[in-house]
VMD Tcl script that builds the backbone (N, CA, C; Angstrom):
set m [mol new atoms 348]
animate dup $m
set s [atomselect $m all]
$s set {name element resname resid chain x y z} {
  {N N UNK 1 A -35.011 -8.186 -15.018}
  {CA C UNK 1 A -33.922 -7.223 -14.995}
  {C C UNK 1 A -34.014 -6.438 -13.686}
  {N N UNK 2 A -32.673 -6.347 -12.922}
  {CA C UNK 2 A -32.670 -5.199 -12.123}
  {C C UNK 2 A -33.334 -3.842 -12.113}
  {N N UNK 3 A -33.538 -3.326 -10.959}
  {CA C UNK 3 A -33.857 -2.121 -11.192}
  {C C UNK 3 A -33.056 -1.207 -11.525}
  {N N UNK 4 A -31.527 -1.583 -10.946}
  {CA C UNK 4 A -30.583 -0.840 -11.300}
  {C C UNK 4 A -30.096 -0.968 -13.026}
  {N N UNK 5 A -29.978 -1.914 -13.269}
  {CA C UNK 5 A -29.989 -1.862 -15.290}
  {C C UNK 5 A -31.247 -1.148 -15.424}
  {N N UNK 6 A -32.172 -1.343 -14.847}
  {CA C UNK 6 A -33.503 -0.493 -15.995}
  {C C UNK 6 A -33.056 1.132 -15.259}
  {N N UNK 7 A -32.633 1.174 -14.765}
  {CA C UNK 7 A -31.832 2.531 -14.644}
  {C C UNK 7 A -30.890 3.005 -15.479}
  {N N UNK 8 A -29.610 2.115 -15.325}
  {CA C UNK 8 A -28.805 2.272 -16.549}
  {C C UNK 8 A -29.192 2.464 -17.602}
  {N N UNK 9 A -30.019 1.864 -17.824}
  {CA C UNK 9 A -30.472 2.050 -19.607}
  {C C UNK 9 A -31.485 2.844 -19.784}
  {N N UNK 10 A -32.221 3.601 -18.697}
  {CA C UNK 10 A -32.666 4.794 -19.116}
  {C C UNK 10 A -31.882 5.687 -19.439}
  {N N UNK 11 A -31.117 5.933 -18.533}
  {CA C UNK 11 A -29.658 6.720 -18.217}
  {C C UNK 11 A -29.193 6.898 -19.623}
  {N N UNK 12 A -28.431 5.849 -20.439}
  {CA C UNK 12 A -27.550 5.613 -21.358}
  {C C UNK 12 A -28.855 5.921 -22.889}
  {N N UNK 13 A -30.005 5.461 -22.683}
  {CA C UNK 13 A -31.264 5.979 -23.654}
  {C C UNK 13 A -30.982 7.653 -23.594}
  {N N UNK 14 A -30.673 8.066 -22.605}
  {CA C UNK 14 A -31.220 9.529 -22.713}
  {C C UNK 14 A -30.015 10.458 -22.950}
  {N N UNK 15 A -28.890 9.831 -23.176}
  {CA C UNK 15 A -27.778 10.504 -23.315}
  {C C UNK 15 A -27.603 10.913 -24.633}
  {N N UNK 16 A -27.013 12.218 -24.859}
  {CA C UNK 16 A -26.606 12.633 -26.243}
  {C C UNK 16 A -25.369 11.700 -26.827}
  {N N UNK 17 A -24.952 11.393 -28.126}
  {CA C UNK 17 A -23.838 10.541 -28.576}
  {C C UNK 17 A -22.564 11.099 -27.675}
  {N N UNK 18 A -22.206 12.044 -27.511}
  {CA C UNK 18 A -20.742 12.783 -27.299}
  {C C UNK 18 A -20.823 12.139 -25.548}
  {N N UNK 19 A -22.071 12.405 -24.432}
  {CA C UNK 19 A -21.616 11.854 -23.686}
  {C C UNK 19 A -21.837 10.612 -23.426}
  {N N UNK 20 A -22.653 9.437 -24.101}
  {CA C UNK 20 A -22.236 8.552 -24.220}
  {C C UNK 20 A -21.266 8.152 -24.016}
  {N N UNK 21 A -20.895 8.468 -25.484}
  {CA C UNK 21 A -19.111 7.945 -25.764}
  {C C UNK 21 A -18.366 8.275 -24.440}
  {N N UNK 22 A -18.676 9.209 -23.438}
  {CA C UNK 22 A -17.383 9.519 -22.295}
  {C C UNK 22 A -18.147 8.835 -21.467}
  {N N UNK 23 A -19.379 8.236 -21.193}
  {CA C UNK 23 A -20.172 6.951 -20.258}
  {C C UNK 23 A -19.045 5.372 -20.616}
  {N N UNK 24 A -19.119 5.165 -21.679}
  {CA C UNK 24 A -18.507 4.249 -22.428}
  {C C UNK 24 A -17.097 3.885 -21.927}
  {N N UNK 25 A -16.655 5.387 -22.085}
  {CA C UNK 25 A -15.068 4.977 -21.959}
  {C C UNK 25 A -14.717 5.007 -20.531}
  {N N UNK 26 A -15.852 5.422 -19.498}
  {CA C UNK 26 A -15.380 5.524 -18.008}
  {C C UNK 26 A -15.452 4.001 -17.764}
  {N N UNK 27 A -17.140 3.233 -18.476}
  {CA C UNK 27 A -16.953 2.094 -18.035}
  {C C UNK 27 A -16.260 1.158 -18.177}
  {N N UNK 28 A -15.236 1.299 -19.453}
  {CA C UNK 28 A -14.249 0.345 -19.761}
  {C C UNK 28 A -13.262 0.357 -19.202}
  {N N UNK 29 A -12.689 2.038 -18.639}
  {CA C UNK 29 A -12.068 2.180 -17.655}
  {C C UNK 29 A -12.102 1.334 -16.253}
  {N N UNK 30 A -13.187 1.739 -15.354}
  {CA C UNK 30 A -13.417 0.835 -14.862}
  {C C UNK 30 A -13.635 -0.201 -14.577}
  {N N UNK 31 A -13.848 -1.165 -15.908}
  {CA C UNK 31 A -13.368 -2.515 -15.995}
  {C C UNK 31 A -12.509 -2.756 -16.096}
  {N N UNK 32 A -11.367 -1.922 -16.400}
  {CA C UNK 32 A -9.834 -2.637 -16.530}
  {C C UNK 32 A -9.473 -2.882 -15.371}
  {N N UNK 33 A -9.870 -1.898 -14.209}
  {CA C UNK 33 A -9.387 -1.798 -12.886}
  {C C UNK 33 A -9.842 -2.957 -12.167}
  {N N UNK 34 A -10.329 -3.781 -12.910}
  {CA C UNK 34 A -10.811 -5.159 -12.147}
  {C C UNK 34 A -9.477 -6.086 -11.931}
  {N N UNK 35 A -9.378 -6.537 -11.106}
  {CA C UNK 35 A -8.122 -7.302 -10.478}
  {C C UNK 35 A -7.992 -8.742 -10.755}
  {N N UNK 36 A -9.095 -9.005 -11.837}
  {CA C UNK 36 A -8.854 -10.151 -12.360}
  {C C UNK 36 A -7.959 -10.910 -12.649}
  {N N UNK 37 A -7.017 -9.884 -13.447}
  {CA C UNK 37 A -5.775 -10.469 -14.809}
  {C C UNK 37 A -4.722 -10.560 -13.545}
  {N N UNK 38 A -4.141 -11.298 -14.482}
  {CA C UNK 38 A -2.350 -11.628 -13.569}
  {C C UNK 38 A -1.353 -10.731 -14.297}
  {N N UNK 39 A -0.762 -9.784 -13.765}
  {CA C UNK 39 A 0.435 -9.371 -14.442}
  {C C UNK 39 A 2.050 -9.217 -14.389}
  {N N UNK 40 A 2.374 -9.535 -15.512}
  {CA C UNK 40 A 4.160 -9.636 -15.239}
  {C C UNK 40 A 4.442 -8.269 -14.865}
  {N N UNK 41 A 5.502 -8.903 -14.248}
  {CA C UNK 41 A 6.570 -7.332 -13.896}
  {C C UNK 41 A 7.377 -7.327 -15.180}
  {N N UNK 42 A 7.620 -6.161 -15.572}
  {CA C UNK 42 A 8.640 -5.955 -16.868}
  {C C UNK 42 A 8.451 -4.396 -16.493}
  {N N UNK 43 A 9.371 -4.079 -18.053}
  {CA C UNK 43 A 9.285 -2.464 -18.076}
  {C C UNK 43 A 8.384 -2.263 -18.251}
  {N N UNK 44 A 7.960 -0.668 -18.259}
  {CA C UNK 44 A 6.849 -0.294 -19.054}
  {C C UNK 44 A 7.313 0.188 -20.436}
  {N N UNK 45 A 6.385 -0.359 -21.338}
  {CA C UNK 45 A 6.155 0.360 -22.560}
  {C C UNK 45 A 5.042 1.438 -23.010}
  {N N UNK 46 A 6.514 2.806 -22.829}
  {CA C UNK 46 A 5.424 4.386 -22.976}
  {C C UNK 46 A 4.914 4.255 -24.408}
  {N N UNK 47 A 3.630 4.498 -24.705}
  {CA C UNK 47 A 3.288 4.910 -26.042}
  {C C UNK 47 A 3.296 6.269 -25.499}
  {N N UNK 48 A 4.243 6.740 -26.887}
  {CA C UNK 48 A 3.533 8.431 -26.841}
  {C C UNK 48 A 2.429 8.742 -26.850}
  {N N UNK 49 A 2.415 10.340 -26.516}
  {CA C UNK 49 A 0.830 10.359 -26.206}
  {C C UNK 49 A 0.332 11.091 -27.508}
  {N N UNK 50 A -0.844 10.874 -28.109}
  {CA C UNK 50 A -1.096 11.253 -29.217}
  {C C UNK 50 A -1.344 12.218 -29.477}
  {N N UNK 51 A -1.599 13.345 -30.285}
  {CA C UNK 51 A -2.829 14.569 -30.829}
  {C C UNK 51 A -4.037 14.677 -30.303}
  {N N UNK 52 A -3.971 15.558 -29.780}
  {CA C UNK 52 A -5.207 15.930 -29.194}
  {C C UNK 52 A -6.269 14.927 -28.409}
  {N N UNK 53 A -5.589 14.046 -27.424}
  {CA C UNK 53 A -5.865 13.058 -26.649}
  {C C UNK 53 A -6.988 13.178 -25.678}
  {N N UNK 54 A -7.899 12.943 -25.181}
  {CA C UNK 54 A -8.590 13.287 -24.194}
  {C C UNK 54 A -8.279 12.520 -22.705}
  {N N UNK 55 A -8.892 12.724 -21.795}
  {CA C UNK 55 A -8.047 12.582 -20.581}
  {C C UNK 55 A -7.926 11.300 -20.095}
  {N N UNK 56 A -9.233 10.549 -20.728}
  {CA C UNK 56 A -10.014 9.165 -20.483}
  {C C UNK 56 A -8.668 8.473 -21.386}
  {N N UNK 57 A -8.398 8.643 -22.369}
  {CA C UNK 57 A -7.557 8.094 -23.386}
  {C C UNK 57 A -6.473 8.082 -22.785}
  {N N UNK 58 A -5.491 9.025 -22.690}
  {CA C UNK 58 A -4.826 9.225 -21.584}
  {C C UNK 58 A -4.668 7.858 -20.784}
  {N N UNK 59 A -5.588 8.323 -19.767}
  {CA C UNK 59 A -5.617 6.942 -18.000}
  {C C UNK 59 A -5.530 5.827 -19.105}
  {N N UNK 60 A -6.346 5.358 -19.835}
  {CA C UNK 60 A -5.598 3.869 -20.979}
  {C C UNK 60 A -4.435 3.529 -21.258}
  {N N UNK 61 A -4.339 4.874 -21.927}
  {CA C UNK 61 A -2.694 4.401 -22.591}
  {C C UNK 61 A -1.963 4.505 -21.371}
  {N N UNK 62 A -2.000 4.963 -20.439}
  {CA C UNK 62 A -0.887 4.878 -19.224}
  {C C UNK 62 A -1.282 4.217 -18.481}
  {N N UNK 63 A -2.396 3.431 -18.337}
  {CA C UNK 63 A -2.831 1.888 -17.641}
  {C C UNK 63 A -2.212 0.855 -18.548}
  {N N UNK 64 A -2.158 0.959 -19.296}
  {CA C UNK 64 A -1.317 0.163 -20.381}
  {C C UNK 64 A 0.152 -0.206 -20.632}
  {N N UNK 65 A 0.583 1.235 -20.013}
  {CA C UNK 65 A 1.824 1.214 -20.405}
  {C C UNK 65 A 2.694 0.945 -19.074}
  {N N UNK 66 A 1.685 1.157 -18.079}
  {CA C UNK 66 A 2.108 0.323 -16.869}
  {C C UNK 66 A 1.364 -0.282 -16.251}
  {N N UNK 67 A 1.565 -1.340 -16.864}
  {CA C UNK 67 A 0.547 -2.535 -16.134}
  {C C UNK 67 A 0.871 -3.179 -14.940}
  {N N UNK 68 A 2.180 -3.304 -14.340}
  {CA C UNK 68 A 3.035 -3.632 -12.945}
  {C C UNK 68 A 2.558 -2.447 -11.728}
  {N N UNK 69 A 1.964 -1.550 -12.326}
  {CA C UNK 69 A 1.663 -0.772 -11.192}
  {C C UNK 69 A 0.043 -0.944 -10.211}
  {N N UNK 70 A 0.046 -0.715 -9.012}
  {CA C UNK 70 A -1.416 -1.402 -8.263}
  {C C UNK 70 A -2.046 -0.453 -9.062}
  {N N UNK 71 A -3.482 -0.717 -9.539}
  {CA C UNK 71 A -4.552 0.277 -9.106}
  {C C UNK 71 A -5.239 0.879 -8.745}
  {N N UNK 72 A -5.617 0.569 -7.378}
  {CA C UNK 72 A -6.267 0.628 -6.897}
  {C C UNK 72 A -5.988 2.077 -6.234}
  {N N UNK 73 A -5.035 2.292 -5.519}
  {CA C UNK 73 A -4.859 3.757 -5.379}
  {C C UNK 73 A -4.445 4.931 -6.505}
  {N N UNK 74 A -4.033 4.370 -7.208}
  {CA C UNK 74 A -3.395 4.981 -8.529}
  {C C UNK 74 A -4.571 5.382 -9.340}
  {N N UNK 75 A -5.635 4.747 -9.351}
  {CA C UNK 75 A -6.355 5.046 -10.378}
  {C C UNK 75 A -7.477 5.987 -9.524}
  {N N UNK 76 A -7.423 5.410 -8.296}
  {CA C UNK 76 A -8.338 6.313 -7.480}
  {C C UNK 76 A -7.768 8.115 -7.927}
  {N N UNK 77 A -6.383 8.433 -7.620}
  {CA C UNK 77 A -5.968 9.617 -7.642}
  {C C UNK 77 A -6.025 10.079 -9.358}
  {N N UNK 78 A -6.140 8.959 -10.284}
  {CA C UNK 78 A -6.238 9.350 -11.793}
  {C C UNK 78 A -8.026 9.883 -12.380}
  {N N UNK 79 A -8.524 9.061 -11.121}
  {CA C UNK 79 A -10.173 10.085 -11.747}
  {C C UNK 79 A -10.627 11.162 -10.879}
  {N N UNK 80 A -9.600 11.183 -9.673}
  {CA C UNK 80 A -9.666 12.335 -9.554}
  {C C UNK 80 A -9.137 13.988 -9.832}
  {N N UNK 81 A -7.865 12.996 -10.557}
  {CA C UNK 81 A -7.461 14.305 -11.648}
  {C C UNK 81 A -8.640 14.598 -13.097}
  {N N UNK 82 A -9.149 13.596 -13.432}
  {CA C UNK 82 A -9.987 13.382 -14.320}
  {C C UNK 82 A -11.297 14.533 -14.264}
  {N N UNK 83 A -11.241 13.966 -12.506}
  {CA C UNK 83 A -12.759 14.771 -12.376}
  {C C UNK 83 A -12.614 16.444 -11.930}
  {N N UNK 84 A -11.304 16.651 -11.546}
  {CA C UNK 84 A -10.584 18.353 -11.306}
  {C C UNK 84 A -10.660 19.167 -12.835}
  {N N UNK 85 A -9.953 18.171 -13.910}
  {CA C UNK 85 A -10.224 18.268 -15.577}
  {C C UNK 85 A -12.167 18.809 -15.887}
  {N N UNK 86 A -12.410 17.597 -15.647}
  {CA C UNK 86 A -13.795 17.977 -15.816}
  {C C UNK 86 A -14.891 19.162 -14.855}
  {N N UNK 87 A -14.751 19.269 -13.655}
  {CA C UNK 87 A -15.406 20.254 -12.987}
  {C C UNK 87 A -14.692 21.477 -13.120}
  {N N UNK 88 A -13.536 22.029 -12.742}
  {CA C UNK 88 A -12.738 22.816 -12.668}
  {C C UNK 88 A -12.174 23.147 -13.997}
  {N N UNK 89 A -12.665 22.860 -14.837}
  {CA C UNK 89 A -12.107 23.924 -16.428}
  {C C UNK 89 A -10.673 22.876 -16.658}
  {N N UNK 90 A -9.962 22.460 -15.790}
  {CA C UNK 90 A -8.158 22.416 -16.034}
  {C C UNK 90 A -8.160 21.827 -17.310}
  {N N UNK 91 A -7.120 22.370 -18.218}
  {CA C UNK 91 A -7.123 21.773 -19.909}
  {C C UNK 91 A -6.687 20.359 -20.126}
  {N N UNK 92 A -7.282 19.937 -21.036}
  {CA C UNK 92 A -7.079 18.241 -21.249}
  {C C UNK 92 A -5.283 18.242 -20.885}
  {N N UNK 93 A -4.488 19.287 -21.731}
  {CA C UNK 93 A -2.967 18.762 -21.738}
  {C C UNK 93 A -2.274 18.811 -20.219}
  {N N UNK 94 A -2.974 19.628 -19.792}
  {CA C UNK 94 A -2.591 19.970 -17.915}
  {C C UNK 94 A -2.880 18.829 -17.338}
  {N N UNK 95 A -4.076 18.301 -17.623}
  {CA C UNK 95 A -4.258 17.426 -16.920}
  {C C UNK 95 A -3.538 16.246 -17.038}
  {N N UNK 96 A -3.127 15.774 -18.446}
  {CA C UNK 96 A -2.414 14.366 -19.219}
  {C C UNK 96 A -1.232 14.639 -18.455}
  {N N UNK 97 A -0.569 15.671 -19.048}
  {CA C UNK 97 A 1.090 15.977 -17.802}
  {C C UNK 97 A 0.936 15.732 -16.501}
  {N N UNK 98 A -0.014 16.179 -15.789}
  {CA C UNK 98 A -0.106 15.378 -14.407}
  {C C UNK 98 A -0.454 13.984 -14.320}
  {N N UNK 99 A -1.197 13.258 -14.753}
  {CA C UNK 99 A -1.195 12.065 -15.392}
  {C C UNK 99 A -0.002 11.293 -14.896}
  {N N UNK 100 A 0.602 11.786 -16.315}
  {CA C UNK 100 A 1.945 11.172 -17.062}
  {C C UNK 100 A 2.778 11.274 -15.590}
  {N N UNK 101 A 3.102 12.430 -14.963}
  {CA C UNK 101 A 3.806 12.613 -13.810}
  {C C UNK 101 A 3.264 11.512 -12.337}
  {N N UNK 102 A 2.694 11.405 -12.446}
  {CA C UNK 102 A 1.600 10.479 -11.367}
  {C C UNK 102 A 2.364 9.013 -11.641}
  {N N UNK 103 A 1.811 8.718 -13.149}
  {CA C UNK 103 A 2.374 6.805 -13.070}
  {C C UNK 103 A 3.875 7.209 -13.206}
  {N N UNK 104 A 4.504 7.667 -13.486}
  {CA C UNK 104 A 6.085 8.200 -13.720}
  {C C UNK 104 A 6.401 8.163 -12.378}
  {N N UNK 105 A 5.723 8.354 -11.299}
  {CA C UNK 105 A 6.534 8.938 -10.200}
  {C C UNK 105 A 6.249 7.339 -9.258}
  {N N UNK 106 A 5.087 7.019 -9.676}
  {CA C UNK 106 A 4.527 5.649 -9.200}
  {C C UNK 106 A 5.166 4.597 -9.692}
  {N N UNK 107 A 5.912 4.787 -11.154}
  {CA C UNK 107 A 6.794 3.365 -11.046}
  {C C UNK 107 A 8.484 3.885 -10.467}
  {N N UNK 108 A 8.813 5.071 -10.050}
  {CA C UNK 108 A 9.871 5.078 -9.924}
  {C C UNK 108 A 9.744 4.467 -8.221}
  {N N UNK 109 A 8.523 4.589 -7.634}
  {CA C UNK 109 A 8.329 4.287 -6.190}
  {C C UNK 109 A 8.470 2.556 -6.338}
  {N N UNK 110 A 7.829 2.068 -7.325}
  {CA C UNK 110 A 7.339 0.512 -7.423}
  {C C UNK 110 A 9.117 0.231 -7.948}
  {N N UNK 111 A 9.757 0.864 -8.664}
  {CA C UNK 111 A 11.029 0.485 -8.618}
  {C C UNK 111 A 12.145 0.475 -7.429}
  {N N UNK 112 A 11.569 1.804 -6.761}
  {CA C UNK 112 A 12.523 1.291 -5.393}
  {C C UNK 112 A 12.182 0.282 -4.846}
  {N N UNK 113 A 10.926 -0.222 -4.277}
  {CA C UNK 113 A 10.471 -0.793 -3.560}
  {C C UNK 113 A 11.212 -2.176 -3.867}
  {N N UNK 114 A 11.148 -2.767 -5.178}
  {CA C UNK 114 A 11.732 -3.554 -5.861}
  {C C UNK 114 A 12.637 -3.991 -5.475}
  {N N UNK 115 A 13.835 -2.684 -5.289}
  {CA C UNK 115 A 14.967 -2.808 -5.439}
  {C C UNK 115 A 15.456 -2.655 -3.766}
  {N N UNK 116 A 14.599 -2.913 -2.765}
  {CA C UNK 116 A 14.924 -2.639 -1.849}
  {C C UNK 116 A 15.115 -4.472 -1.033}
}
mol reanalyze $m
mol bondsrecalc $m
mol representation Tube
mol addrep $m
């Protein structure tokens, strides 16, 4: 094993459950952002956003719901709203509305572009 996994898994050994679970969901995050998959252009389909959502949940459901959009810069500017949320106090819902406003404004750009 790497040294870097026997890192990780000290790391992830020594974590309490609660941040776990937000270790967890960054890394799945960050696996989505892998450029693997092929994706259609279509609309997006918004899921509303749920009850008391957290911010990580959030970047999912709106990676989801626009999957035609790049990530690579998009998601760059989404953990760094993530990480303004997390260092800087800003409230989970402040942050989701900027979010939401971010891919909103990013497919209306990916729609001009489109349409140009």
């Amino acid at each position: 094993m790497s040294s870097t996994k026997r890192r990780l898994d000290k790391i992830t050994d020594d974590l309490d459950p609660e941040n776990f679970s937000t270790l967890l969901a960054f890394a799945e995050f960050l696996h989505s952002r892998q450029p693997d998959t092929v994706v259609e252009v279509s609309d997006p389909v918004i899921v509303p956003r749920p009850e008391n959502e957290s911010v990580i949940g959030a970047i999912r459901r709106l990676s989801r719901s626009y999957p035609m959009l790049a990530r690579d810069t998009l998601l760059n500017e989404a953990v760094s709203l993530m990480t303004r949320h997390i260092m800087s106090g800003e409230s989970a819902v402040e942050t989701i509305d900027r979010l939401e406003a971010l891919f909103s404004s990013r497919y209306q750009a990916f729609q001009s572009d489109r349409s140009s």
